[in-house]
Backbone as JSON Lines, residues from 0, in Angstrom:
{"i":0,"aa":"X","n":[-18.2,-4.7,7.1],"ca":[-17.53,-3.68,6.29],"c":[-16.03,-3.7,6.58]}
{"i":1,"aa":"X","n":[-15.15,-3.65,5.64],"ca":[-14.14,-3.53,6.07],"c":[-13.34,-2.18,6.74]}
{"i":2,"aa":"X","n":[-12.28,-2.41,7.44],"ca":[-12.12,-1.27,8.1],"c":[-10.98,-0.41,7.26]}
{"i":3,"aa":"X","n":[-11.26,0.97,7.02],"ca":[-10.45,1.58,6.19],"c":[-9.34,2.6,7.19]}
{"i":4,"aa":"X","n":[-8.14,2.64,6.52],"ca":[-6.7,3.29,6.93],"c":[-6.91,4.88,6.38]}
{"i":5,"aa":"X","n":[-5.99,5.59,6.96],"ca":[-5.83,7.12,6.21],"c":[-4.58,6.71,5.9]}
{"i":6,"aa":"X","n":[-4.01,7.77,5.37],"ca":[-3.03,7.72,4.74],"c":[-1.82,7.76,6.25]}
{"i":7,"aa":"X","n":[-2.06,8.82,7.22],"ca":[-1.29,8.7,7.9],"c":[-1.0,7.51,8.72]}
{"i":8,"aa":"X","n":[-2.33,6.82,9.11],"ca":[-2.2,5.19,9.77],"c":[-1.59,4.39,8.82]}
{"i":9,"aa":"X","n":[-1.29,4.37,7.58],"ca":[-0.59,3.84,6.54],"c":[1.0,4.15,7.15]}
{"i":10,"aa":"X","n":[0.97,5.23,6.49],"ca":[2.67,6.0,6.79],"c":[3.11,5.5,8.44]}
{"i":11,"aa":"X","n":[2.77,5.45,9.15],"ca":[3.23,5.09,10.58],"c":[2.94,3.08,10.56]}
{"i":12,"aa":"X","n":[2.46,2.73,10.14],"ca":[2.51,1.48,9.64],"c":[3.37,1.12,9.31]}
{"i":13,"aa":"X","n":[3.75,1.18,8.06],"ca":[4.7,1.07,7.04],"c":[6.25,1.56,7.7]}
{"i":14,"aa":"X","n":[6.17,2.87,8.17],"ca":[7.46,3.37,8.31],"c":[7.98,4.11,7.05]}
{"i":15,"aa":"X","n":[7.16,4.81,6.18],"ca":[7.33,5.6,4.51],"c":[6.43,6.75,5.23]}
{"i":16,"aa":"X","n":[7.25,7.83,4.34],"ca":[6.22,9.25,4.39],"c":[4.93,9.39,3.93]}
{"i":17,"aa":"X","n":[4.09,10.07,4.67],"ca":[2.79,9.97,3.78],"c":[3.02,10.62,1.94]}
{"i":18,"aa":"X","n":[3.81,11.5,1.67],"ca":[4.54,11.92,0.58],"c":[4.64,10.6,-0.37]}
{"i":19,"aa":"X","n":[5.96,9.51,0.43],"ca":[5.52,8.44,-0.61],"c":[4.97,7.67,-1.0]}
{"i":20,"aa":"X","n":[3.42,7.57,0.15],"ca":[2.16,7.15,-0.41],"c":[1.21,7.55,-1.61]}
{"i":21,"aa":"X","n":[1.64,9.05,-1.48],"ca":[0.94,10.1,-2.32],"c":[1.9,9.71,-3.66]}
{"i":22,"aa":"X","n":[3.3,9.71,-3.85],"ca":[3.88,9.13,-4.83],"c":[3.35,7.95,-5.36]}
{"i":23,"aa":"X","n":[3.61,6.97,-4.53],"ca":[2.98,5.58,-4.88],"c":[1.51,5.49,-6.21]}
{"i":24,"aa":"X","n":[1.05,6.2,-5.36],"ca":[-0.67,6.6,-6.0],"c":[-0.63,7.1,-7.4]}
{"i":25,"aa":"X","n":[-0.01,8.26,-7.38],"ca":[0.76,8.93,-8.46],"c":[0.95,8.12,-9.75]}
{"i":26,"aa":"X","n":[1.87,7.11,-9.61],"ca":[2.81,6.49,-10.22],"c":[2.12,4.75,-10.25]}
{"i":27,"aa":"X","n":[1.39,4.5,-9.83],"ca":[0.74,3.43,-9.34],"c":[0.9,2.18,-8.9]}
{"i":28,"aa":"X","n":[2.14,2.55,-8.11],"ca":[3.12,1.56,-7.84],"c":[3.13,0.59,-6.3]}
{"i":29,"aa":"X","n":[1.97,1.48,-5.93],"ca":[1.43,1.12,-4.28],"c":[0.24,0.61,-3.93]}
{"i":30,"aa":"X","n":[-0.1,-0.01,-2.97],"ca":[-1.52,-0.63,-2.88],"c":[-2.5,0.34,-3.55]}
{"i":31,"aa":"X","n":[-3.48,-0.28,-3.79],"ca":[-4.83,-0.19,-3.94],"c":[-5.84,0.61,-2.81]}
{"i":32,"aa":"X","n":[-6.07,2.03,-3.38],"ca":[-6.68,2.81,-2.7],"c":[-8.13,2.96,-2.93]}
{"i":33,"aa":"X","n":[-8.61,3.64,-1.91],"ca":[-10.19,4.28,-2.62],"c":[-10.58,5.98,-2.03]}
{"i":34,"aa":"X","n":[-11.5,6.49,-3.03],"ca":[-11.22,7.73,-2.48],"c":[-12.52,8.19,-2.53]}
{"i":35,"aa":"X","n":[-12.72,8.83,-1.4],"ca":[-14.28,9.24,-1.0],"c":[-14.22,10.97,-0.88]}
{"i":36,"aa":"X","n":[-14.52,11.36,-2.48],"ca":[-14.88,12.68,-2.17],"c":[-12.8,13.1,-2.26]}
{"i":37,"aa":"X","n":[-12.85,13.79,-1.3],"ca":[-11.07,14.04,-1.22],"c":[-10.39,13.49,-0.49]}
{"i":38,"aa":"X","n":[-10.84,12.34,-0.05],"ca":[-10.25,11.92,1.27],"c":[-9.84,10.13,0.73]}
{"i":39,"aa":"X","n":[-8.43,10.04,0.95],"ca":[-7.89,8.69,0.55],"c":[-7.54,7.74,1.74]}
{"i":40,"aa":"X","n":[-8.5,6.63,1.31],"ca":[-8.29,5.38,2.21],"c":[-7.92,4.08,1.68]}
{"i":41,"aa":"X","n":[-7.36,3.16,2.67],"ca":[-6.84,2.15,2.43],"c":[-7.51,0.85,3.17]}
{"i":42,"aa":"X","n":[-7.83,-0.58,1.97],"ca":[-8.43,-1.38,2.89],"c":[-7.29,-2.28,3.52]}
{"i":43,"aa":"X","n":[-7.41,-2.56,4.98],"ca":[-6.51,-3.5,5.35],"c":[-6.08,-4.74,4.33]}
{"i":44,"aa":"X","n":[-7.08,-4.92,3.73],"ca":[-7.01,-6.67,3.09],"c":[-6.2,-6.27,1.84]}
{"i":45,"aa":"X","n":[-6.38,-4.76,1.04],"ca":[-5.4,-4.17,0.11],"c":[-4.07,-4.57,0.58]}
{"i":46,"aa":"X","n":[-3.74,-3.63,1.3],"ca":[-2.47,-3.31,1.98],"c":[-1.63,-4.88,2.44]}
{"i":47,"aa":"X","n":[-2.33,-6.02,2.98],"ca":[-1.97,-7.17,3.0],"c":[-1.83,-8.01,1.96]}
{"i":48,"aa":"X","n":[-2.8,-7.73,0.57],"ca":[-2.39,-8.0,-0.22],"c":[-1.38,-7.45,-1.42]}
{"i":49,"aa":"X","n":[-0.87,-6.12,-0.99],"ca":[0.04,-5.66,-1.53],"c":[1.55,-5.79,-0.85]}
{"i":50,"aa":"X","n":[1.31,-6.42,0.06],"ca":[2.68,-6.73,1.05],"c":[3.24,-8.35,0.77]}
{"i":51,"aa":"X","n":[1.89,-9.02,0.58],"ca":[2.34,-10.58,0.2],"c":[2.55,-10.53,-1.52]}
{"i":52,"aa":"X","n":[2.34,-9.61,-2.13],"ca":[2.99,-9.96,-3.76],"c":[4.08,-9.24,-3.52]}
{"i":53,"aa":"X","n":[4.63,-8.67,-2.77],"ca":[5.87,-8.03,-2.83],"c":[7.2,-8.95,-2.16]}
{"i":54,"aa":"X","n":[6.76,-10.37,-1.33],"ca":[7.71,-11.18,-1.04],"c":[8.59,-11.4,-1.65]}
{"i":55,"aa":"X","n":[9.82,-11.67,-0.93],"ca":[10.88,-12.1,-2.27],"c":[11.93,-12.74,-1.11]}
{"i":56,"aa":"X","n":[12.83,-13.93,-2.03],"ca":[13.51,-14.38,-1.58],"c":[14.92,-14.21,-1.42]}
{"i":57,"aa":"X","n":[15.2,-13.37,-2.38],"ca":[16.56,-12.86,-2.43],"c":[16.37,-11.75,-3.48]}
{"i":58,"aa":"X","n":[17.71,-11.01,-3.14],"ca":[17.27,-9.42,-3.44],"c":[17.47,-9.87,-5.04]}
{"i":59,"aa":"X","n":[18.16,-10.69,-5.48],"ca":[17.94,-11.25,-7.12],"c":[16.8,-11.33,-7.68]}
{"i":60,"aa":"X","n":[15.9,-11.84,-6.84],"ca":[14.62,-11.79,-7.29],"c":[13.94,-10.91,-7.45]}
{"i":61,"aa":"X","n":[13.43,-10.81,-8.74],"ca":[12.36,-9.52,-8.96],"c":[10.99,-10.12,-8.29]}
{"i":62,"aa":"X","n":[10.28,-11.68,-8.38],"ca":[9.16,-11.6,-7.84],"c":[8.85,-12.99,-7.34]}
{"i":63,"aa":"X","n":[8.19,-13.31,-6.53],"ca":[8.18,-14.74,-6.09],"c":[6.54,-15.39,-6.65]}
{"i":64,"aa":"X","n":[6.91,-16.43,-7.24],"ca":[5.78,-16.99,-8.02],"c":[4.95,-17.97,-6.88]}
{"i":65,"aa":"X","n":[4.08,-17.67,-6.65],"ca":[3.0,-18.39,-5.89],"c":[2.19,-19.14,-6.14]}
């Protein structure tokens, strides 16, 4: 099973408020969540894969093609 994040092990991760996780979500501009009941979690393999499409090589770049 994979192992799931809260939002706050996210936010201290990351170094972002849990606020702009809750934005993120919002707006759907942030990893890939799941939500059990009221409670929002994150899978590691999400969160890694939302960190490697966000690479970039120069701040010119909007996205790096893989």
């Amino acid at each position: 099973m994979a192992k799931l994040l809260d939002q706050n092990q996210v936010s201290e991760r990351w170094g972002v408020s849990v606020r702009t996780l809750e934005r993120y979500r919002l707006t759907g501009t942030g990893p890939r969540f799941i939500r059990i009941g009221r409670l929002v979690r994150y899978r590691e393999s999400d969160l890694e894969e939302y960190v490697f499409d966000h690479v970039r090589t120069s701040t010119s770049q909007s996205k790096v093609k893989v």
